[in-house]
C-alpha positions as CSV (number, residue, x, y, z in Angstrom):
1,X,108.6,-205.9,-37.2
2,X,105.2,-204.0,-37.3
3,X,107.0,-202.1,-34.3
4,X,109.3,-200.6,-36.9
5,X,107.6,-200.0,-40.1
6,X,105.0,-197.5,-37.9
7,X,108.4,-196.0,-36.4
8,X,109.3,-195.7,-39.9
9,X,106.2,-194.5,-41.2
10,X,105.9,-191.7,-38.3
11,X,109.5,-190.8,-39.0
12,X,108.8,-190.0,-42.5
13,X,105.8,-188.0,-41.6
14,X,107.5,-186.0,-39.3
15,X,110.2,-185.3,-42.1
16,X,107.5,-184.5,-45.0
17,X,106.1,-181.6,-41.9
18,X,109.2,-180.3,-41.9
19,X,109.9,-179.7,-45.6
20,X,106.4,-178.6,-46.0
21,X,106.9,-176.1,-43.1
22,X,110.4,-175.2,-44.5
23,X,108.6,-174.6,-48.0
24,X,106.1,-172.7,-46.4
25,X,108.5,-170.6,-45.0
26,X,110.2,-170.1,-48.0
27,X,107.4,-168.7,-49.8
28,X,106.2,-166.4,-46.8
29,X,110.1,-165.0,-47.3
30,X,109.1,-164.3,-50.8
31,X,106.2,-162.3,-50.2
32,X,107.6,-159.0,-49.7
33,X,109.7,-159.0,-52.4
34,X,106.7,-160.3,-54.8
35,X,104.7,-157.3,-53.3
36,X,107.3,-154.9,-54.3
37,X,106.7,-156.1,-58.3
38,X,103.1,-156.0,-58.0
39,X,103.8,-152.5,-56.3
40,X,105.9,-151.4,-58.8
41,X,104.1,-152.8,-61.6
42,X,100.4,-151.2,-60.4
43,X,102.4,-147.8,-60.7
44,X,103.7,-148.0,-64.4
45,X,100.5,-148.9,-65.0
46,X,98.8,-146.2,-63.6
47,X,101.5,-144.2,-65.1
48,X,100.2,-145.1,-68.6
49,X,96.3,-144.8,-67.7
50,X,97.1,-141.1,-66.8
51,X,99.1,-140.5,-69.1
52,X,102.0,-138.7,-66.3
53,X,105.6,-138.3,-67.2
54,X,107.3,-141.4,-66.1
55,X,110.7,-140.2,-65.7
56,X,109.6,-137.1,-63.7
57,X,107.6,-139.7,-61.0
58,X,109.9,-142.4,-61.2
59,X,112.8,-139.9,-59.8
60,X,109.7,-138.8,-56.9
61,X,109.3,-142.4,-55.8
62,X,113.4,-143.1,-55.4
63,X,113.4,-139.6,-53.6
64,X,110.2,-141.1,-51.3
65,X,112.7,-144.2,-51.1
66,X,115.9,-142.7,-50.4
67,X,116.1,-141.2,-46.9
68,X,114.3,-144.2,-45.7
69,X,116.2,-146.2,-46.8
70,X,119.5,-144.7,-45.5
71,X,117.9,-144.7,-42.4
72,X,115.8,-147.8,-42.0
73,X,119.0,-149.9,-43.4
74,X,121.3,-148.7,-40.6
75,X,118.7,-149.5,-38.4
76,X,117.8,-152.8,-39.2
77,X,121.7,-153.4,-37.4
78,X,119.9,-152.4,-34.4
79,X,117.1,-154.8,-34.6
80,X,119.5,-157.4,-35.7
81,X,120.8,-158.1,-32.0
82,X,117.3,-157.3,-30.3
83,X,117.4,-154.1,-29.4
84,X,115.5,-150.8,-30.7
85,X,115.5,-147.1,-30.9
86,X,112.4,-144.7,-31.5
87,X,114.6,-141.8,-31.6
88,X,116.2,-142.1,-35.2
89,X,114.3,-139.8,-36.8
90,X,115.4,-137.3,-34.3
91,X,118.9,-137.9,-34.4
92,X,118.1,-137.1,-38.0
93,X,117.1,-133.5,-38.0
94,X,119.5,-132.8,-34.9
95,X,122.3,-134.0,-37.5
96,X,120.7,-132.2,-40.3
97,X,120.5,-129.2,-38.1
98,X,123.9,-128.8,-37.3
99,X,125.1,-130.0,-40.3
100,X,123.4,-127.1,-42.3
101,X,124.2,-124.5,-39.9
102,X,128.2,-125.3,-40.3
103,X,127.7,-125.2,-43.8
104,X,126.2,-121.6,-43.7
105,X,129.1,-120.5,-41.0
106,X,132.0,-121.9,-43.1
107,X,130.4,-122.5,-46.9
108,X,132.1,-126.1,-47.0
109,X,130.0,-129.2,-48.0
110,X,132.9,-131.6,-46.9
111,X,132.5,-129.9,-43.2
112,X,128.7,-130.5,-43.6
113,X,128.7,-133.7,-44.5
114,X,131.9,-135.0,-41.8
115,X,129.6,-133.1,-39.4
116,X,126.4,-135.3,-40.3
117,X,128.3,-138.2,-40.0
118,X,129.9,-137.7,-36.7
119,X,126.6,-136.2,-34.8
120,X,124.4,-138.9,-35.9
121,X,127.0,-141.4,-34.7
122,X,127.9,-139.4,-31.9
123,X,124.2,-139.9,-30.6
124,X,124.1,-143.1,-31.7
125,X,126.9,-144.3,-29.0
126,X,125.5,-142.2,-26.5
127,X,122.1,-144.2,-26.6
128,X,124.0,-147.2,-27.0
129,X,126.0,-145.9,-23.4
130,X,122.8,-145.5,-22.0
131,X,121.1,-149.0,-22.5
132,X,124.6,-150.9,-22.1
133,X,127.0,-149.6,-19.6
134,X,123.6,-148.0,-17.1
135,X,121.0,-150.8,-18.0
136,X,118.3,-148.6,-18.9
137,X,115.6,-149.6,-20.2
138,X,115.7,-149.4,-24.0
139,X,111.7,-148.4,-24.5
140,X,111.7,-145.7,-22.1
141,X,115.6,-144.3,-22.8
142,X,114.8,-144.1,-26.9
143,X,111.3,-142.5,-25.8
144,X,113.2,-140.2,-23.4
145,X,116.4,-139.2,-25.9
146,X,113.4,-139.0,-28.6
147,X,111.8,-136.2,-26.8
148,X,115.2,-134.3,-25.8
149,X,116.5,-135.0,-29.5
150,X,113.5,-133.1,-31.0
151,X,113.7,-130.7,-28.1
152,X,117.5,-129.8,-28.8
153,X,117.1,-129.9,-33.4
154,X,114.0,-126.8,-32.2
155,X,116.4,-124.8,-29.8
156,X,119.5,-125.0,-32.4
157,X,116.9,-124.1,-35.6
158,X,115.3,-121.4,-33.6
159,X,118.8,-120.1,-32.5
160,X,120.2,-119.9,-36.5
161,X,116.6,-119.2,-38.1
162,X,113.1,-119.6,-36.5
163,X,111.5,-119.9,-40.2
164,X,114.6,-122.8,-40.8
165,X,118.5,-122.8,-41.9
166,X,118.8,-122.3,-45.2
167,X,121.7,-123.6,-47.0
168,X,120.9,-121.8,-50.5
169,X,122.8,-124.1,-52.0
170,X,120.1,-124.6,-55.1
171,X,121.0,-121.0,-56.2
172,X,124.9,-120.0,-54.1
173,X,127.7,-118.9,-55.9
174,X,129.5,-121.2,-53.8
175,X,132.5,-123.0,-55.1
176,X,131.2,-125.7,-54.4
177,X,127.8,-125.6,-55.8
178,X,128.9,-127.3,-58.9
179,X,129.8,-130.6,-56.2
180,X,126.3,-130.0,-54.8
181,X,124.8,-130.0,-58.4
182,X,126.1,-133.9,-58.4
183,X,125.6,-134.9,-55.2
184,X,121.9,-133.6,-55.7
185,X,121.2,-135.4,-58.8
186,X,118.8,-138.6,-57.6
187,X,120.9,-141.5,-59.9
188,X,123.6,-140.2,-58.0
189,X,121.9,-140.3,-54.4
190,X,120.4,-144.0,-55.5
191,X,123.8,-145.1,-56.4
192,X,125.3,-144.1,-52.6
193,X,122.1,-146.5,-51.7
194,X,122.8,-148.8,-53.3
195,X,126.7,-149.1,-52.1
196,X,125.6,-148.3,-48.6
197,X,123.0,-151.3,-49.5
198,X,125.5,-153.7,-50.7
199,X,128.0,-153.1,-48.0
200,X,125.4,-153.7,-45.3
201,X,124.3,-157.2,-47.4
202,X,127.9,-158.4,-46.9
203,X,128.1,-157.5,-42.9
204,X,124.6,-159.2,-42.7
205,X,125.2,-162.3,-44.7
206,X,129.1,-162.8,-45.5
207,X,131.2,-161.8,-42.4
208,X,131.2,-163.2,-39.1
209,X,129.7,-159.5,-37.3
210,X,126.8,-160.2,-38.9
211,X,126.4,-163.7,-38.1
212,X,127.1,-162.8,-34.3
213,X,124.8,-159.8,-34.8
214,X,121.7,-162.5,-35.2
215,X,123.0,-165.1,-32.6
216,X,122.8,-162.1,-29.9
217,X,119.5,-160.9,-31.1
218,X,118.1,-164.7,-31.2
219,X,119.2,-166.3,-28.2
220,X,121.6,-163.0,-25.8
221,X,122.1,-166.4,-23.2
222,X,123.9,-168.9,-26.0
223,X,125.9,-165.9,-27.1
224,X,127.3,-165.3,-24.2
225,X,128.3,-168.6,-23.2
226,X,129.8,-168.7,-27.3
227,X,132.2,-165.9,-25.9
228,X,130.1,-163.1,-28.1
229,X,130.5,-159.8,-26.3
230,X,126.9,-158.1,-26.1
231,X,128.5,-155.0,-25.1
232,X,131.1,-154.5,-28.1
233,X,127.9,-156.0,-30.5
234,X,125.7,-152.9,-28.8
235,X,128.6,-150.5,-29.5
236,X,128.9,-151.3,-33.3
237,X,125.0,-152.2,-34.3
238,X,124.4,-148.4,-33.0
239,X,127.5,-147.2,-34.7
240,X,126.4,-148.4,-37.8
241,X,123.0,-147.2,-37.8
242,X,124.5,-143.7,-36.7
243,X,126.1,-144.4,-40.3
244,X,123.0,-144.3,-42.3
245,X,121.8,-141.5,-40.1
246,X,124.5,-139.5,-41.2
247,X,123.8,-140.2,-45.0
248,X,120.2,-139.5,-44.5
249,X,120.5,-136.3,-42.9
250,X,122.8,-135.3,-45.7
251,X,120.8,-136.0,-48.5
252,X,118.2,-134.6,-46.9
253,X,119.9,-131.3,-46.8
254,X,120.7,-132.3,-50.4
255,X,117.1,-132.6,-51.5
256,X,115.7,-129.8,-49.3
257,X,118.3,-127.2,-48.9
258,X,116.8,-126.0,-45.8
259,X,116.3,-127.7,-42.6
260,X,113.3,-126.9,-40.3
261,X,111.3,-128.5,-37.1
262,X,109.3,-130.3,-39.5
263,X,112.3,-131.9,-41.6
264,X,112.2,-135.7,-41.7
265,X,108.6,-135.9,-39.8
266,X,107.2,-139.4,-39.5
267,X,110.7,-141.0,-40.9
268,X,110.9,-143.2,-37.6
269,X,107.4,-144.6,-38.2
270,X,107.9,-144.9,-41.7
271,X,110.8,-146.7,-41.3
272,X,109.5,-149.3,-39.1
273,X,106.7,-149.5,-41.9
274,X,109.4,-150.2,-44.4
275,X,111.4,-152.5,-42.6
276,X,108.4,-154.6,-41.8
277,X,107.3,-154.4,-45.2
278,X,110.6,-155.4,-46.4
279,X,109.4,-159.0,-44.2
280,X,111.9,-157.8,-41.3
281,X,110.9,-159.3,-37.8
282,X,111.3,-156.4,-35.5
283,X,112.0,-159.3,-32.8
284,X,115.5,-159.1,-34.2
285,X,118.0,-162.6,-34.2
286,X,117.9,-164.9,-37.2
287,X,114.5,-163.3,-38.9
288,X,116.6,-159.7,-39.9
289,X,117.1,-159.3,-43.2
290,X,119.3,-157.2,-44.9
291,X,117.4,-156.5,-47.7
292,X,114.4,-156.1,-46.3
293,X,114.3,-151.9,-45.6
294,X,115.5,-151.5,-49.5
295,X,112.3,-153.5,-50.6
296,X,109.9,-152.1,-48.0
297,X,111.1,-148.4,-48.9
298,X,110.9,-148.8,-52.6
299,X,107.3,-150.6,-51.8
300,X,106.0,-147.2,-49.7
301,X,107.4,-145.1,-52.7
302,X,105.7,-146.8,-55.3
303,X,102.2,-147.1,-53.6
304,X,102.4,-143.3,-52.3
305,X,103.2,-141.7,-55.6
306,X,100.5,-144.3,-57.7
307,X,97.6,-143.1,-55.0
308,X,98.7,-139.5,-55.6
309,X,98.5,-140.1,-58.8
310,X,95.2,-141.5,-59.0
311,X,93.6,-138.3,-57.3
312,X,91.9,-140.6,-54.4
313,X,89.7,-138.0,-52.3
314,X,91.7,-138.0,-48.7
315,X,94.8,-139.3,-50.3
316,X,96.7,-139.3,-46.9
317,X,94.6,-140.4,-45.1
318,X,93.8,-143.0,-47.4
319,X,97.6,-143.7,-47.4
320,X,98.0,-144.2,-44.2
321,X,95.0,-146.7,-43.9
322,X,96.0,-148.9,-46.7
323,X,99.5,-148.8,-45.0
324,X,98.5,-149.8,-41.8
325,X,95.6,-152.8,-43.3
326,X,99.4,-153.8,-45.0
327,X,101.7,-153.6,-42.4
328,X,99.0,-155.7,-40.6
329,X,98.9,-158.7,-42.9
330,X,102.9,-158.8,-42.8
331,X,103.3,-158.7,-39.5
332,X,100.7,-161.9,-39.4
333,X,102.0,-163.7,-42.5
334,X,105.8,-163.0,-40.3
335,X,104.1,-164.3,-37.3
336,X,103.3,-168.2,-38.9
337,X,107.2,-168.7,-39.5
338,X,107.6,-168.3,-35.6
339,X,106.8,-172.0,-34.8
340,X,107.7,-174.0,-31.9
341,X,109.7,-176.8,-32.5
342,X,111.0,-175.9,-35.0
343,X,114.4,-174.1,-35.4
344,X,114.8,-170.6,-37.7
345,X,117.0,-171.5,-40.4
């Protein structure tokens, strides 16, 4: 009798650890999304105290946010099965590149944007080529394809215009500047987010890709054996995140006009910022959320344009410190959901 009644007492233990531990991870999943409010709420603030036009830096923060998010959100596909690839932000400006120099051959922002599209998912499958079909490894063929990327977007920009290509599109006569005059208004560009957003949210969390997405990226073995092809799940992740390569190369060219060598610099690291501040695990599987590079890239806008607007001596620098201290703290606060013995749910 005494036998049972400490089985049963250890049994309820063990039960009360694992709602605690489930609560606890709960709240950790929170934390990026409460850190966006405070974000955003330190920035109206600031936006009082100095007294700056709200709507004019509230349209500079979802610019900030945009092409990150395009990007970072197609990416997070990538992540989802386990997989990475450091050469985004050069797929980028190739895109843009090419993109931009159509559109000052032909004059058509249809062209230019179809063209955007199908380069970035072009390169997108031929990474995907290279890790699946020759086994390369993933580090070294992103860091390779990085490097030939940026290589090739300099060869075609010098070729067109060493000083950039410049679409002219803010002050054309073109027929279809009065097009480009919508799709450059930011409201516009946030609602394209937002879809893009949305329909990424329902692969992620409604449809059975998704759900096979994080089984591969959590446990390649079990997905196997469940009759998941990693091959055709490589070949779609990459083609979606070619997707919202293609987006943000054209609203790039929508919010720059011209593309040059320095177009898009930094995005790749600033988009593993925002994914991990969006409480992403970069380990891929079950922790990839599909929210999480909307709220990290709306979290970097708001904190870069409330430090510029407090005048901070070294503002970049400055930026990138607090960035880093950040990203550190979220990668540890991440890091105490990752428990043995107990399952992700």
């Amino acid at each position: 009798m005494e036998s049972a009644n400490v089985e049963s007492r250890e049994e309820l233990e063990k039960q009360s650890r694992i709602k605690k531990a489930i609560l606890r991870d709960n709240i950790i999943r929170f934390i990026p999304l409460i850190g966006l409010l405070v974000l955003a709420s330190v920035f109206f603030l600031v936006v009082e105290i100095t007294h700056a036009e709200m709507l004019k830096n509230l349209q500079v923060v979802i610019q900030k946010a945009l092409i990150v998010g395009f990007l970072a959100t197609g990416a997070s596909f990538i992540f989802a099965i386990g997989s990475f690839d450091l050469s985004l932000g050069a797929n980028l400006v190739v895109s843009a590149a090419i993109g931009a120099w159509l559109y000052t051959l032909t004059g058509s922002l249809t062209l230019m944007f179809i063209s955007c599209l199908v380069v970035s998912i072009a390169i997108s499958l031929f990474n995907s080529t290279l890790a699946s079909f020759f086994k390369l490894p993933v580090f070294i063929m992103t860091i390779a394809m990085m490097s030939l990327l940026s290589a090739l977007a300099s060869l075609i920009i010098s070729k067109v215009n060493p000083l950039g290509i410049d679409t002219k599109l803010s002050r054309g006569s073109n027929p279809d500047n009065g097009i480009y005059l919508v799709l450059n208004n930011i409201w516009f560009q946030l609602a394209m987010l937002v879809l893009f957003v949305g329909i990424c949210v329902l692969i992620f969390d409604y449809l059975k890709l998704g759900r096979q997405q994080k089984f591969l990226g959590g446990n390649p073995v079990c997905a196997k054996l469940s009759g998941i092809s990693s091959l055709k799940m490589t070949l779609i992740s990459f083609t979606l995140a070619g997707l919202g390569i293609g987006l943000a190369a054209f609203f790039s060219i929508m919010q720059n006009v011209k593309v040059t060598t320095s177009t898009a610099s930094g995005i790749g690291m600033n988009m593993l910022i925002a994914i991990v501040f969006g409480g992403m695990s970069l380990n891929g599987g079950p922790g990839t959320k599909s929210l999480a590079a909307f709220i990290g890239g709306f979290s970097m806008a708001f904190m870069d344009q409330f430090m510029t607007l407090l005048s901070i001596p070294n503002g970049d620098a400055v930026k990138q410190i607090v960035k880093a201290a950040l990203f550190l703290v979220i990668v540890t606060l991440l890091g105490l959901t990752d428990r043995k013995g107990l399952l992700k749910r």
